[in-house]
N, C-alpha and C positions, 0 to 999 in steps of 0.2 A: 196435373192431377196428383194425388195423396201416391206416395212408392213408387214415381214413374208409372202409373195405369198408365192407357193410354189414353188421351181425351174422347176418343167414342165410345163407341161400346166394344164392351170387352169380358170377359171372364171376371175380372176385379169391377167392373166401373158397368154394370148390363146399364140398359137401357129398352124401352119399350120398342119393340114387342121383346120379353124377356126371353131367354132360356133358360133350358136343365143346366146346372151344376154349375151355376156362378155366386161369388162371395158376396152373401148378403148378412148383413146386421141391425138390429133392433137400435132403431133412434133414439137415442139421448140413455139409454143404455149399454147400447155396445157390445152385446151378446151378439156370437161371429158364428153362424151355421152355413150351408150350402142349399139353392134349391135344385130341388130331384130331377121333376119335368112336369112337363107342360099340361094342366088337363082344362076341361069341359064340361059344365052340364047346362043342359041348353043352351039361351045365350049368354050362359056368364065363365070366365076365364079364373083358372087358379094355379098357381105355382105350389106343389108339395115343399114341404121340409119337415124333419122330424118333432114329434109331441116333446120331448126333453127341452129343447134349445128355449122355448116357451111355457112352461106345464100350464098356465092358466090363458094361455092364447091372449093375452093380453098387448096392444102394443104395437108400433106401426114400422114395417120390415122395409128396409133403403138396400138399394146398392153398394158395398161396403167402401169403396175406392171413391163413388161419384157422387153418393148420397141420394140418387134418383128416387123416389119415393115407388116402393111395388104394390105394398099393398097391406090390410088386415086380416086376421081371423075371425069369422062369426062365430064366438061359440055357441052362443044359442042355437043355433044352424046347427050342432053336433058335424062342426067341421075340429072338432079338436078329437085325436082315438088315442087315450095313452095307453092301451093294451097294444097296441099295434106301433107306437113310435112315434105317429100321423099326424100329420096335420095340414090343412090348406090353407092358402094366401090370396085374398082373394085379389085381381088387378086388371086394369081394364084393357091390356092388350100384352099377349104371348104367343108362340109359338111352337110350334112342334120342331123343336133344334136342341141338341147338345152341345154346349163348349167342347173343343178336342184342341188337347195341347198345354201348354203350361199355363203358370198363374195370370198370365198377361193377357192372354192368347184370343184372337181376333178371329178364329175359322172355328166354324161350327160342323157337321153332322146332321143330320135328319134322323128323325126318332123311326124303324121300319116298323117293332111289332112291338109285344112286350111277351117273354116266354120266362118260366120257371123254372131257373138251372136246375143240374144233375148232380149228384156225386161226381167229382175229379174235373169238372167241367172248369174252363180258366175264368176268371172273373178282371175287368180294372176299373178303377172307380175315375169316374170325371171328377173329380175332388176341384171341391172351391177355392182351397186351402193347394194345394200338394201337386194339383193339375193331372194329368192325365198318362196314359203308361204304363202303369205300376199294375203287375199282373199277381194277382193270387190264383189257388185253386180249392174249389170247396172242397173242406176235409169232414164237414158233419152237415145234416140236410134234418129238417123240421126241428130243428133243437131249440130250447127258450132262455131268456137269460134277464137280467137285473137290471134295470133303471130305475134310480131313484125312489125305489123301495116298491116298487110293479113287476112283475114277471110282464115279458116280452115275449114276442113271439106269433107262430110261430117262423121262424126265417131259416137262413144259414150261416155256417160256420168258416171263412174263409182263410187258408194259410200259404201261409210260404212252405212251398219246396225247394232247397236247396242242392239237391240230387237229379232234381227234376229237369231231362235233358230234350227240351224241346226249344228250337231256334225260333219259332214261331209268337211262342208265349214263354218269352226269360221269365224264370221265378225273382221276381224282384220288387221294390217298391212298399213305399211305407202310407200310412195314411196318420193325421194327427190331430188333434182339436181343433175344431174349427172346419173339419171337412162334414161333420154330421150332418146327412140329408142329402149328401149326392148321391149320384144315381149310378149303378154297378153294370154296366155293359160289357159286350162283345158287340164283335163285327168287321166293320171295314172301312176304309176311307171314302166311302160316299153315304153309309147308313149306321144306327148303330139298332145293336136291339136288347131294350131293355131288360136287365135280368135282377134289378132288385136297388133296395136305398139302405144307403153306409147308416147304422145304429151306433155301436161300441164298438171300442180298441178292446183286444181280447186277451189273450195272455200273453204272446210272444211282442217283443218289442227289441228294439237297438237303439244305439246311441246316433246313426245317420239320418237325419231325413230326406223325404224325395228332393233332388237336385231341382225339380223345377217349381220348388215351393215357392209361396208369396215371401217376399221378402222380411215383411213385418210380425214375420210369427215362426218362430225357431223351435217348438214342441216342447216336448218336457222338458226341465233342467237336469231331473234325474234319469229318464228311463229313454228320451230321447222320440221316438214314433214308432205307430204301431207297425210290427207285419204279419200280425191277422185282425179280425173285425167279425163281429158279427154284421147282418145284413138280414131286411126284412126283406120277405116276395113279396113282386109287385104285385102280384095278385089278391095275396091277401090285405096289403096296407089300402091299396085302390078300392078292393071290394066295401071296405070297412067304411064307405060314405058313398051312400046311394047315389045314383045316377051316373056319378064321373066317368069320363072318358078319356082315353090319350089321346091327345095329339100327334098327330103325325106328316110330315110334310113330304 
């Protein structure tokens, strides 16, 4: 498969039943986002990813690595929120699981709850892109910010501490285009629980990116990857189309 994926399913190359935070891209155009996680309304299944990577929901979403086909957006169905970021994929079979681990990576996670981080609270993104790890900590809560000429919002503010001495959660870890629409966790190595979906690269950046990036995508030339982001609540981006549900396994 395309950059050593691995022939099954994986974080680069999903496959049905899909999960949160694998590298997906727009057929025969090649717009490279992540999706969030897994939802439900009644009997039908939908994978999240952000309103930017698409603005007119146009377009049919593959696996980026294996080219699996996931699914489309109804916009008619007002499954497109560009005030919120939002947007859903619609596909006939997913699950309640997170990718954990690098751009490759074979082991998922189970989705436990979904909660609305705090102030100082750690954050890492399952990034489609950058892979999993990379710890921020929110440094601003309900703030709004700019997409493509929309106020967003409203979400959080996440940053790197570099002071910040806890063995638990290293202040480290970059996120970069192409991670937009993964899903921002905490937790543990058998759950995780969802605290929000990666929007914008915010003001701080470097010239490193995450070690366990996909290989076919190096971030800026100039400024390198982000280390901070903004992030919508799950609660508000989910709320923002009637009925949905998480999944959870």
């Amino acid at each position: 498969m395309a950059n050593g994926c691995p022939p099954t399913y994986a974080r680069c190359g999903d496959s049905a039943p899909f999960f949160g935070g694998s590298l997906i891209s727009l057929r025969t155009v090649g717009t490279v986002c992540a999706t969030g996680v897994s939802l439900a309304a009644g009997t039908y299944n939908y994978m999240s990813t952000d309103w930017h990577c698409s603005p007119y929901g146009t377009g049919t979403w593959v696996a980026r690595d294996s080219g699996n086909v996931i699914g489309t957006v109804n916009v008619a169905a007002g499954h497109v929120q560009a005030a919120r970021d939002f947007m859903i994929i619609g596909t006939p079979s997913n699950t309640g699981k997170i990718w954990f681990g690098d751009w490759k990576t074979q082991t998922s996670i189970r989705v436990g709850s979904v909660v609305r981080p705090g102030l100082g609270d750690p954050v890492t993104c399952s990034c489609g892109v950058s892979g999993s790890g990379h710890y921020q900590y929110i440094g601003i809560v309900d703030v709004e910010w700019n997409i493509r000429g929309r106020v967003i919002g409203k979400g959080f503010y996440a940053e790197q501490y570099d002071d910040r001495d806890d063995p638990d959660y290293p202040a480290t870890g970059w996120v970069q285009p192409g991670d937009s629409g993964s899903p921002l966790v905490s937790g543990g190595s058998s759950y995780d629980v969802l605290q929000g979906f990666l929007s914008a690269g915010g003001v701080g950046s470097g010239p490193i990116c995450a070690p366990g990036r996909h290989p076919g995508f190096d971030g800026d030339p100039d400024d390198g990857c982000y280390t901070e982001y903004y992030a919508m609540y799950p609660d508000v981006a989910i709320g923002s189309i009637g009925g949905l549900k998480v999944k959870t396994s």
